[in-house]
N, C-alpha and C positions, 0 to 999 in steps of 0.2 A: 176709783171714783166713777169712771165709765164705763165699767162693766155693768152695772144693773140700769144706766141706760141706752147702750148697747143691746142688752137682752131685752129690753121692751121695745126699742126699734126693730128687731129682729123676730118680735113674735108676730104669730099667724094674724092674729086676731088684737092688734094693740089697744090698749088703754090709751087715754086724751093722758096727757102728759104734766104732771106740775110744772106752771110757772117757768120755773129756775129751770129743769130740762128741753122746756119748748124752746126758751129763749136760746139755749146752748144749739140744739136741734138748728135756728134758724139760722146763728151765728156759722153752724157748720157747713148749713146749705148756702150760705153769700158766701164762703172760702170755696168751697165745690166749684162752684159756679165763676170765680176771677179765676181758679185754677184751671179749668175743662180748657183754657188755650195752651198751655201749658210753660203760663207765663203768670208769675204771682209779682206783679206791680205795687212799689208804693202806692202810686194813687186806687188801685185798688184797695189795697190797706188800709191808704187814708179812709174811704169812700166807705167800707164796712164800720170802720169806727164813729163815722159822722151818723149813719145808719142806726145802730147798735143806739151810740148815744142820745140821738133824738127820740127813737121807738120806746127807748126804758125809761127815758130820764136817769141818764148816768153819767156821771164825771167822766169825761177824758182817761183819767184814768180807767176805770170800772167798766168803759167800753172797750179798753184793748183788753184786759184781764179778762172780759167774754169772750173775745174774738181770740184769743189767746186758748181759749178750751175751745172753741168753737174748729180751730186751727187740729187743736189732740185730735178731738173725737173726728173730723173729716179725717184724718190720717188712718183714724183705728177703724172707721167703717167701709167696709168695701160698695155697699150700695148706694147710689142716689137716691132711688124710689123707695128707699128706707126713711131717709131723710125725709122725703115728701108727705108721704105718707103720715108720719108722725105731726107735721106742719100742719096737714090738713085736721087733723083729730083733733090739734090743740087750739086751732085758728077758727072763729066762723067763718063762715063764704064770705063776709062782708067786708073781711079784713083781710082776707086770702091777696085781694087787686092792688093793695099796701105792701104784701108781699111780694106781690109781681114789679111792684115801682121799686122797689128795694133793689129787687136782683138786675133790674136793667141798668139803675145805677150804677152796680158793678162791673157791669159788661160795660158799659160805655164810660165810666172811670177812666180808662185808658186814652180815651180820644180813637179807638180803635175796636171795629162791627168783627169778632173773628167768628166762621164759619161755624167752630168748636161750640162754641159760646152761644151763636144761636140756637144750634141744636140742642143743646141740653137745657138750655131755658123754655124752648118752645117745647119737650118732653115734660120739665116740671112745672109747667102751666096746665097740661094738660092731668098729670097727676092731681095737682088742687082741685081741678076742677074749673079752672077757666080758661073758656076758649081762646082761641086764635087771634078774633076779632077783639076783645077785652087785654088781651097781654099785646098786642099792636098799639091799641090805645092810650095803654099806661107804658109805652116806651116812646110815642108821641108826648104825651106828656110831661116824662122824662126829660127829655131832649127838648122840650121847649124851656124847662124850666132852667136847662144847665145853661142854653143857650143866652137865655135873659137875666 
């Protein structure tokens, strides 16, 4: 099942991704991203599935069985900037900063800022295509919203 989209994450040149592959794609990038500390938390879990479920409109269930492939294919792909990459093809820029709230949700699920966790998020901010100042923003945002 993840092999031919394995092989389009993996091409030079990729194709925007259907639907059902982007969504797994994103699903596998917020796993990537709780895991880069090298600590995969419930509330990380939880925090993907609440994610998953609001972005698709999908049952409780329907969100773990994403996150659930989402879980496979992070295992089976050795790149991040594959992941991103594919993210960015399937997402406009306008939605790309939804993804950036996404993934800091999952960093900070924990109630814990880990060094790992920066780092790879402020790389795959950069791969989408949004700066520093925009992925700051939407982890302000973030963090007001968890906080209220």
């Amino acid at each position: 099942m993840f092999g031919d989209l394995l092989k389009s994450l993996m091409a030079p040149e990729p194709e925007p991704l259907p639907d059902p592959d982007a969504r797994i794609a994103l699903a596998a990038l917020l796993v990537r991203v709780a895991r880069s500390d090298g600590e995969y938390a419930a509330e990380e879990v939880s925090r993907i599935d609440r994610i998953l479920a609001a972005r698709y409109k999908l049952s409780p269930f329907e969100a773990t069985a994403l996150r659930g492939r989402g879980e496979t294919l992070e295992n089976q792909a050795p790149d991040t900037v594959r992941f991103t990459r594919a993210i960015k093809e399937a997402v406009p820029f306008e939605d790309r900063r939804g993804v950036i709230e996404a993934l800091w949700e999952v960093v900070l699920a924990d109630g814990e800022r880990d060094g790992e966790e920066d780092s790879v998020l402020r790389m795959v901010a950069n791969f989408l295509g949004v700066n520093d100042h925009e992925s700051n923003a939407a982890r302000l945002r973030v963090q007001r919203a968890m906080d209220g």
